[in-house]
LOTORGU-852433 format. One record per atom (N, C-alpha, C, O): residue in one letter; z, y, x. Coordinates in steps of 0.1 Angstrom, whole numbers, plus 5000, padded with zeros to 4 digits. Atoms other than C-alpha are relative to their C-alpha. Layout:
BEGIN
AZYX
...
***
This chain:
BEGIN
X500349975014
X271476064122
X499149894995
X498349845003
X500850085005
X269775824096
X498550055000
X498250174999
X501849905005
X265975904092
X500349944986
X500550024976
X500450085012
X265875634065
X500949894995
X501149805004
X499750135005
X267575364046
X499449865007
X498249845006
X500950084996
X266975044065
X500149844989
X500349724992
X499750105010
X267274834033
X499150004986
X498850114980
X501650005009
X264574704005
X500850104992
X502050124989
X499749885014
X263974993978
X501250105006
X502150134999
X499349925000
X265875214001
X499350164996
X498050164997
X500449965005
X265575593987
X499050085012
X499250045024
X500349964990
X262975824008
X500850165004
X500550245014
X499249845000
X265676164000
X501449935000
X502050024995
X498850024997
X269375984005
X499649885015
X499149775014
X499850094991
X269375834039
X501049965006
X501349995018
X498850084997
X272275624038
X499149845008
X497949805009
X500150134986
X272375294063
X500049794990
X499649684992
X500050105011
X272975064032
X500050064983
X500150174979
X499949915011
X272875073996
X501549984993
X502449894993
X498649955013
X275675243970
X500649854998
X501949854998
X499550105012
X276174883955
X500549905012
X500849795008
X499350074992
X277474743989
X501150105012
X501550065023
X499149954994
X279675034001
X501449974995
X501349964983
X498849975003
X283175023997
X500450124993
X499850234995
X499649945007
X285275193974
X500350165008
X500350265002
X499749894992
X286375454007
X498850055003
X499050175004
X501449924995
X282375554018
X499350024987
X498250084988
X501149955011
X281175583980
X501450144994
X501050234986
X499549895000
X284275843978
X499850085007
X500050195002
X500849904991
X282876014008
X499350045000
X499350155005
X501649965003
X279376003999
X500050084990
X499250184990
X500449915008
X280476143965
X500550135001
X500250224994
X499449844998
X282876443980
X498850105010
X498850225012
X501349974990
X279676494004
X499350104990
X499550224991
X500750005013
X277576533971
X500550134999
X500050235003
X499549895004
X279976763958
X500050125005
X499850225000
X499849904988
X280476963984
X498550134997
X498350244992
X501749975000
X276477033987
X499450094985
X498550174982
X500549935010
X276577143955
X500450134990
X499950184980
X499149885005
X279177423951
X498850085008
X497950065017
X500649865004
X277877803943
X499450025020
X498250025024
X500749954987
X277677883984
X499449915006
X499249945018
X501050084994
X275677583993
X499049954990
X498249864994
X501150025004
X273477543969
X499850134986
X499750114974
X500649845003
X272677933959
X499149974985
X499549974973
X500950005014
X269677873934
X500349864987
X499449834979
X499950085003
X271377573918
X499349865000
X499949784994
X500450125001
X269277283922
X500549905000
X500349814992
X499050164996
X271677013936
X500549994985
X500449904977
X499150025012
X273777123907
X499349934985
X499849864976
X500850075013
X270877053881
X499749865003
X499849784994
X499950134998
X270176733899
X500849924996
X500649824989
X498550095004
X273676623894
X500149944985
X500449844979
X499450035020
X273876673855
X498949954997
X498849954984
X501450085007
X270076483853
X501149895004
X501749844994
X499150124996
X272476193874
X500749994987
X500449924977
X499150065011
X275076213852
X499749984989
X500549904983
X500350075016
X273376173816
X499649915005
X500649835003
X500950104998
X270975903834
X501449884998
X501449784991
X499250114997
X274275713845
X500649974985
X500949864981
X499050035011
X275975773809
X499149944992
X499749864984
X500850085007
X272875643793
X499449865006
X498349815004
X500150094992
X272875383814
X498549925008
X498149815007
X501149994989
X269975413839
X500649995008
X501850015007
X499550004987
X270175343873
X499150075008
X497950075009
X500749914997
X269775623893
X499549985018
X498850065023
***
């Protein structure tokens, strides 16, 4: 299992092995069915993931990098 990103400005809450912007098109589809997954009603009960998600997605549509 990862503890940590071993790459500059990796995050200290996603510990992926590299960053988003050098995975391939097949492990950033994995990472984001992962995501999803984590965030349906029986895995994430009090919604948080789910509120996380929709701060992501305005940030990304207003074009922040999240």
């Amino acid at each position: 299992m990862i503890k940590r990103g071993n790459y500059d400005g990796a995050s200290r809450f996603a510990y992926f092995d590299k960053p988003t912007t050098e995975m391939n098109l097949v492990e950033c589809r994995e990472l984001l069915d992962h995501i999803l997954q984590r965030a349906m009603p029986s895995e994430d009960p009090d919604g948080r993931m789910f509120r996380s998600l929709e701060i992501a997605e305005q940030n990304c549509k207003e074009g922040f990098s999240i």
